[in-house]
C-alpha positions in Angstrom: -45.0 36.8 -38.3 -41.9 34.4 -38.3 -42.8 30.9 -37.1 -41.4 27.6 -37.4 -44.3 24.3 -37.2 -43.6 20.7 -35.9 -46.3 18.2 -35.7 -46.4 16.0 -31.9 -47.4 12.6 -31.7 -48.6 12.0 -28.0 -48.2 9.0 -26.0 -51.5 8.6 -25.3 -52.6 8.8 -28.7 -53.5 12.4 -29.4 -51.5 14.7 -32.5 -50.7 18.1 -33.0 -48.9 21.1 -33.9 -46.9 23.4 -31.9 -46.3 26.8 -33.9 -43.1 29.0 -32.3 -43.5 32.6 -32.9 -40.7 34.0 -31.6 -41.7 37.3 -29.2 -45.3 36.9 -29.3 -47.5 38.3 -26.3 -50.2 36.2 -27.4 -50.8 32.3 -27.0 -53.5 30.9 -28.7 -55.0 27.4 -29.1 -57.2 25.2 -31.1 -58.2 21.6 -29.7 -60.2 19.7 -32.2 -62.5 16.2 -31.7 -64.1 14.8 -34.9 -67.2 14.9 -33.1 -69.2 16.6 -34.9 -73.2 16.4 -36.6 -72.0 13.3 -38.4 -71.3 11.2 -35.5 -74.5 12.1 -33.8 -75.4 8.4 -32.4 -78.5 9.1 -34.9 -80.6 11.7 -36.6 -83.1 11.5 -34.1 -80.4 13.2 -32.1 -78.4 15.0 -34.5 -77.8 18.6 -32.6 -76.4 16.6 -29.7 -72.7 18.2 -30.7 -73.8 21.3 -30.6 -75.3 20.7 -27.1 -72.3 19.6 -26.0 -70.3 22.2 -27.5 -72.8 24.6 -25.2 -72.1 22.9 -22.4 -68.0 22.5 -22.0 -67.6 26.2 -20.2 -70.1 24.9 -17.8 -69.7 22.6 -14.8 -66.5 20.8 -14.0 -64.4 18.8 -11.4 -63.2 22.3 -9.9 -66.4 24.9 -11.1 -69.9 24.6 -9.6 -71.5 25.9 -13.1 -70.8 28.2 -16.0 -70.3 31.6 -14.3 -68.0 30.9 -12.1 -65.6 29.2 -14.5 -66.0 31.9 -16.7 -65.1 34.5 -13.8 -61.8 32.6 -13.7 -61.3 32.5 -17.2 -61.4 35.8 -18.2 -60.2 37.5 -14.7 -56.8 38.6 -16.8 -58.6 39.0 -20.8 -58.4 35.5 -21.6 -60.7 34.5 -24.6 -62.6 31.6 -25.7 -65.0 30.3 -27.6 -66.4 26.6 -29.9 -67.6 25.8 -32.7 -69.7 22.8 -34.2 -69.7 21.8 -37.8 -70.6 18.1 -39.9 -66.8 16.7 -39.0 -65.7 18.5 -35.9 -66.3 20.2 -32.3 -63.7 22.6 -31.6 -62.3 24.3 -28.7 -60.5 27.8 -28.9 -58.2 29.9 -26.3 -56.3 33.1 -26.9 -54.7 34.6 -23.8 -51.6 36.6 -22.6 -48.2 34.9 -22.8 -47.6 35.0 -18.8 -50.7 33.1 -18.3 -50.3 30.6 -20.8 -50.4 27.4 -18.5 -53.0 28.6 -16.1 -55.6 29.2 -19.3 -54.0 25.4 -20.6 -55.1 23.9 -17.4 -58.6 25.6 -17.1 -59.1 24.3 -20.7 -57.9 20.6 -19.6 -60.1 20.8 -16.9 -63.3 22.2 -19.4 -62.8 19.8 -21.9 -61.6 16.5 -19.8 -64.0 16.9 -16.4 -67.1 18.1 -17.6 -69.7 17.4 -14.8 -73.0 17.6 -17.7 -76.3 18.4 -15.2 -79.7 19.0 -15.9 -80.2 22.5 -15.2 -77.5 23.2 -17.5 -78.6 20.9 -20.3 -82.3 22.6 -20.0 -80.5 26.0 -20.4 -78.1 25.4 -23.3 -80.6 23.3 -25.1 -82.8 26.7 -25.0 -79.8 28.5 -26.3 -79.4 26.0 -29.2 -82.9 26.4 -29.9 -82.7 30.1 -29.9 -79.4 30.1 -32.4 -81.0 28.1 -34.9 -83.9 30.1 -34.5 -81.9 33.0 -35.3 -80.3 31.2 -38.3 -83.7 30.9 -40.0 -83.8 34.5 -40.8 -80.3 34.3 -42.4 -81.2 33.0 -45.7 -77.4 32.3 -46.8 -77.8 29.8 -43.3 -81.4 28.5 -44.7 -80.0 27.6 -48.2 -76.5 26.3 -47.9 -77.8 23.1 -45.9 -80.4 22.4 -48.7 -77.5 23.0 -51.1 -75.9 20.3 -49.4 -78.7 17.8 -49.3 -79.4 18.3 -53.0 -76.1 16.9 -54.1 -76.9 13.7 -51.9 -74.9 15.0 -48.1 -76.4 13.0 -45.5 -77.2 16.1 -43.2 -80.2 17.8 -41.8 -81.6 21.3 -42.4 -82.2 24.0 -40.3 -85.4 23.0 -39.6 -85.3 19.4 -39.3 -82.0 20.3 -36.9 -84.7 22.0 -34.8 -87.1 19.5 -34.6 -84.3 16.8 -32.6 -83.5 19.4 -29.4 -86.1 18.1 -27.5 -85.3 14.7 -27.9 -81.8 15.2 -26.0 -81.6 13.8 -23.0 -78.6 14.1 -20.2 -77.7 10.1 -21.0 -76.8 11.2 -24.8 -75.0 14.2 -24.0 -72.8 11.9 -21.9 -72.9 8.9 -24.4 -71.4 11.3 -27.1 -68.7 13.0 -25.2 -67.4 9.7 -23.7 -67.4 8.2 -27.8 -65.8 10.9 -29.2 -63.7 12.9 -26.5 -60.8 10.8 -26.7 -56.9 11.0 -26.8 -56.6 9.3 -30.2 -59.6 11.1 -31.3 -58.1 14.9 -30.7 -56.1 16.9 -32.5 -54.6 20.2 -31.6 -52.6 23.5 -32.4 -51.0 25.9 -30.3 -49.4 28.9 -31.8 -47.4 31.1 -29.4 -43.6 31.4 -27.8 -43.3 27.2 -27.6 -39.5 27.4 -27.5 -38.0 26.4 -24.0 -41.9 25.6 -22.9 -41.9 22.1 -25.7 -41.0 19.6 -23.2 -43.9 21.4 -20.5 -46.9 21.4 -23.1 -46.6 18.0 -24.0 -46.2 17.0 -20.3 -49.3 18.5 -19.9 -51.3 17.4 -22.6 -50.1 13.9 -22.1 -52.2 14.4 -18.7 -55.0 15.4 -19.9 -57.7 13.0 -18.5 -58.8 11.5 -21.9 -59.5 8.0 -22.8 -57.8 6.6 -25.2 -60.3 5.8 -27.8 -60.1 6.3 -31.5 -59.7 8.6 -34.7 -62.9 9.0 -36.2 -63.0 8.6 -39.7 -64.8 11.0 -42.4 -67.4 9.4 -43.7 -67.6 9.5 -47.6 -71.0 9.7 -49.2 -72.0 8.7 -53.2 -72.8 12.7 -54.1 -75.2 12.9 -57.4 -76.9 16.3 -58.5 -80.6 17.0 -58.6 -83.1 19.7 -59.4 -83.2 23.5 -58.1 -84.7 23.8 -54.2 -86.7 26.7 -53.7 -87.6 27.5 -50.0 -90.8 29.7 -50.2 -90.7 33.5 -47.7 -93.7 35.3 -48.5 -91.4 38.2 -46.9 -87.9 38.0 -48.9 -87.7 40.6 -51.2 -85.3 39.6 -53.3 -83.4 35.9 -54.5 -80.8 34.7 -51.9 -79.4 32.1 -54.2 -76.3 29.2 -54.2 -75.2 26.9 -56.2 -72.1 24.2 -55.5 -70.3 22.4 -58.0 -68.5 19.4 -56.8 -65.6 17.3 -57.8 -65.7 13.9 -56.0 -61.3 14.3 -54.6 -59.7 16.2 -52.5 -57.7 19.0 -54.2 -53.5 19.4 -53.2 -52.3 23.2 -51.9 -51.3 24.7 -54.7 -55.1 23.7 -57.0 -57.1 25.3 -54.0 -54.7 28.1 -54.6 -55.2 27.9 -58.4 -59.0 28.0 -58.0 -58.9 30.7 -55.3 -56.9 32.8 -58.5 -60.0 32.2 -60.4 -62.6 33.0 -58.4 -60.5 36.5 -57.8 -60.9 36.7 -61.1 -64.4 36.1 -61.5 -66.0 37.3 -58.3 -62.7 39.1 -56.1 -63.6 43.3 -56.4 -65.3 44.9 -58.5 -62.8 44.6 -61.1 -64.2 41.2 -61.2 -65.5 39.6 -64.7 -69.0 38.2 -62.7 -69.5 40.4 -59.9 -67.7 43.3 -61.0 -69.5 43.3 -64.5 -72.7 42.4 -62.1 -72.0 45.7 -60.1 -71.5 47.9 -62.7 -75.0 47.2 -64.4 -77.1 47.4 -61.0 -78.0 44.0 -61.1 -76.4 42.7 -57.6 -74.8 44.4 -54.3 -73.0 41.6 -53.7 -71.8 37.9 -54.4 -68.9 35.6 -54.6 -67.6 32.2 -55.0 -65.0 29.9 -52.7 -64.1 26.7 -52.9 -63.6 24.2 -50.2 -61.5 20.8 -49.9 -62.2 18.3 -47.6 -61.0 14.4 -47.7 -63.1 12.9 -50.1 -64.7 15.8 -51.9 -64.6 19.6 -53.5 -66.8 22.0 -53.5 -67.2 25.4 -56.0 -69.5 27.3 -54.8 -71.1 30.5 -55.7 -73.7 32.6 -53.9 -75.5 36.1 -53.7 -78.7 38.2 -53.6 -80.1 39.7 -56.5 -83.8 41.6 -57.0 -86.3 39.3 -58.9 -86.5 42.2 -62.0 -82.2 41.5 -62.3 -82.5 37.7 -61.9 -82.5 36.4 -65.6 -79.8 39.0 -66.7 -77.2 38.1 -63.5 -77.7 34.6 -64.3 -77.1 34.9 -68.0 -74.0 36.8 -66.7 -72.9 34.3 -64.7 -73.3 31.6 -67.5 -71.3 33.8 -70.1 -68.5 34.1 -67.7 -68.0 30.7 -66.5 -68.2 29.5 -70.4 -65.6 31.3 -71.0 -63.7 30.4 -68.3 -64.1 26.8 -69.6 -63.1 28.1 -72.8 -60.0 29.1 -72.0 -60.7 32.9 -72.8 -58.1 34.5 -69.5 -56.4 37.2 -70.2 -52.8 37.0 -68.8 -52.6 40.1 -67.3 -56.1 38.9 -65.1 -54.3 36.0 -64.5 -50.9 38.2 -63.1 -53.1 40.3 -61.3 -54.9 37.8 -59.5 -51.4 36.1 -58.6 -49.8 39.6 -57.1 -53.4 39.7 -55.3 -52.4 36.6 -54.3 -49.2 37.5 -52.8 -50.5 40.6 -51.5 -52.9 38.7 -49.0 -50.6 36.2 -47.8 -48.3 39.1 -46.9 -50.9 40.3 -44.8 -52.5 36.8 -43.9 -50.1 36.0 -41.0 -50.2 39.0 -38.5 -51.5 37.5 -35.1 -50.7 34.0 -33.8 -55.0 33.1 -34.1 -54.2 34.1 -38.0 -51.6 31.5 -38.0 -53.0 29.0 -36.0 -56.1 29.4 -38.4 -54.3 28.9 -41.6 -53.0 25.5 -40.5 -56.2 24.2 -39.0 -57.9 24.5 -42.2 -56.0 21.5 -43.8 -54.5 19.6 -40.8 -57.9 19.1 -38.7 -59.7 18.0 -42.1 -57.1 16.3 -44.2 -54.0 16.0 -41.5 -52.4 18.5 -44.3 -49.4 20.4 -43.0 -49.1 23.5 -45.8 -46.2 25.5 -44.5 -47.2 29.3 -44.7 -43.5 30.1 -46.1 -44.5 28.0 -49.0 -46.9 30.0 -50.1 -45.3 32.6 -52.0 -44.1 29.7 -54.6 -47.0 27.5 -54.2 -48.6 31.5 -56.1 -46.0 32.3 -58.2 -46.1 28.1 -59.4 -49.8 28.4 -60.2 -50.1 27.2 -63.9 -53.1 29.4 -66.0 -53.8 26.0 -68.2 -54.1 24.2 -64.8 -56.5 26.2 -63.5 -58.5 26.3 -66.5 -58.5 22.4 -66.0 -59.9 22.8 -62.5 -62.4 24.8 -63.8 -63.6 22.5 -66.7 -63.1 19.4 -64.1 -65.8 20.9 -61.7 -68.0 21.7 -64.7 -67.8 18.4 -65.5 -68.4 16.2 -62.5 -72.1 16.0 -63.0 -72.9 17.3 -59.3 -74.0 20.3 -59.1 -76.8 21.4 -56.6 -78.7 24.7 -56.4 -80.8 26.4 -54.2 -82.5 30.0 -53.9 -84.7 31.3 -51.0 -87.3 34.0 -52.5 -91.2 35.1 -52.1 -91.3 33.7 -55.9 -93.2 30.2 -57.8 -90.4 27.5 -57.8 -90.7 27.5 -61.7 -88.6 30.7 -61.8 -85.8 29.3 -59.5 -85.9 26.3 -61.3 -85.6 28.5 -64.6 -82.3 30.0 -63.7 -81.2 27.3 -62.3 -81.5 26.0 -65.9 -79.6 29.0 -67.3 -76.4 27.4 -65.7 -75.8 25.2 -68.5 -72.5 24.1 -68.7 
């Protein structure tokens, strides 16, 4: 869809995008607080953003509690939802276009006059509780936090997440949100028909009833790798494994796009020099690598499931492939292919104003990165093979690494193919 992007700088301190799409039906919105696990007053605490998260659809200055505000919500479709992660708590809307400001001032209302209570702290903290719960049988959930922790991240696991829910009380709920919910601390995007409706939405948000607070920094950590984590299920039946490699700066636009060329290459269909090879010889259903970019650090990361009899073989796979990679040894036409993949996907990358309100929040609520989706297509058609090769051999070279597998198996196997990554 054709849209044009301006960043806002609020009077009262908050920032912004507004995204013009020209005819859409749709408006759809993403307000962001850097308030999330990492500025837990302490770890004693440390799901207190979640909680919190729970509890903005419940009561307000105008609803009693939960039910009714989400009768008035949705009476026309209207959607939405939040999310809690280390950096950030984020609220989401998508509604029709003709509703657009009464949705914007239900959401001012959720996010600005919360009226946090008891009964509904007892309830969403069982809710929490049962999520997480939920989490632990998802072993790509179990690991990844482990993951984290092994290359020095100062976060807790699933487990040890669990363990600080009952230690919220109503005074920290209320203590966090009036630290972090402020003007200068929020940071927004709102993709839909913003043309003639500019000078309106920023009236609005410049009422919202925020203080005016401050932008939370991201913390930056010394990262450092260390040996393989194996987390014990006497029921898994197979390996769960991942394993991050990290490079201690964040990456521009166009080396994310580089490294998401390789790991098309290495792990995109199964075409794919690791998980295509992988697929072909029955050793895996399934795996792939990303890679991720935040402020201060970058992450490679790979991660599958594979049957303990397959293990030793995938993993030599895996080694082979990635040598070579460092080697140098990309065909061009991989390389071409994985670019006009590339270009295919952005094509088809951009179809709904939550698509496009999605692409820019990646890098402007982590980085304050503004990436214009029209770019794209050169940003591709720039990306350098030798470059990428460089990226590649960078990561490899870092020294952090960390690993992790969960499995019914002795932690002298996982550590053994951890081992088999050697490069």
């Amino acid at each position: 869809m054709k849209h044009s992007v301006e960043e806002i700088h609020l009077k009262n301190g908050a920032k912004g995008l507004l995204i013009n799409i020209p005819g859409a039906s749709v408006m759809s919105t993403r307000i962001q607080f850097r308030a999330g696990m990492l500025y837990a007053k302490n770890k004693d605490v440390y799901e207190i953003p979640h909680v919190v998260e729970h509890l903005a659809f419940g009561a307000n200055a105008k609803f009693r509690d939960e039910q009714a505000f989400e009768a008035e919500f949705t009476k026309n479709g209207a959607y939405h939802n939040a999310w809690t992660s280390d950096i950030s708590v984020c609220y989401e809307t998508e509604c029709a276009d003709f509703e657009w400001e009464r949705i914007m001032d239900l959401q001012q209302v959720s996010i600005c006059e919360p009226r946090f209570n008891e009964e509904e702290l007892k309830s969403e903290k069982a809710n929490v509780r049962s999520e997480l719960t939920g989490y632990m049988n998802d072993y790509y959930r179990l690991l990844w936090p482990r993951v984290q922790q092994a290359v020095g991240e100062d976060i807790l696991d699933l487990s040890e997440r669990l363990k600080t829910i009952s230690n919220i009380e109503l005074k920290d709920i209320r203590e966090h949100y009036r630290r972090t919910h402020t003007a200068c601390n929020m940071r927004f995007i709102i993709a839909g028909r913003i043309r003639g409706r500019k000078r309106k939405i920023i009236k609005m948000l410049e009422g919202w009833k925020l203080k005016e607070g401050r932008e939370f920094e991201i913390p930056v950590t010394d990262l450092h790798s260390s040996e393989a984590v194996s987390i014990r299920r006497k029921d898994a039946s197979n390996i769960t494994f991942g394993f991050s490699l990290v490079t201690p700066r964040h990456l521009s636009p166009e080396e994310v796009f580089a490294m998401n060329c390789l790991n098309h290459i290495l792990n995109g269909t199964t075409n794919s020099k690791i998980f295509g090879a992988a697929r072909k010889r029955g050793l895996v259903y399934g795996m792939g690598s990303s890679v991720a970019s935040n402020t201060h650090n970058s992450y490679w990361d790979f991660d599958g499931e594979v049957n303990i009899e397959n293990a030793e073989e995938l993993f030599d796979l895996i080694q082979l492939e990635l040598m070579k990679t460092l080697n140098g040894e990309i065909l061009d036409m991989d390389f071409l292919a994985a670019k006009s993949y590339a270009l295919g996907r952005m094509q088809m990358g951009a179809q709904t104003p939550a698509q496009i309100a999605d692409y820019y929040a990646d890098g402007y609520f982590t980085n304050g990165t503004i990436e214009k989706y029209y770019n794209m297509a050169n940003i591709i058609k720039s990306i350098d093979k030798f470059r990428m090769i460089e990226l590649a051999r960078e990561f490899a070279g870092s020294g952090i690494k960390g690993f992790a597998a969960v499995s019914s198996t002795e932690k002298a196997f996982i550590s053994e193919l951890e081992t088999r990554l050697n490069f």
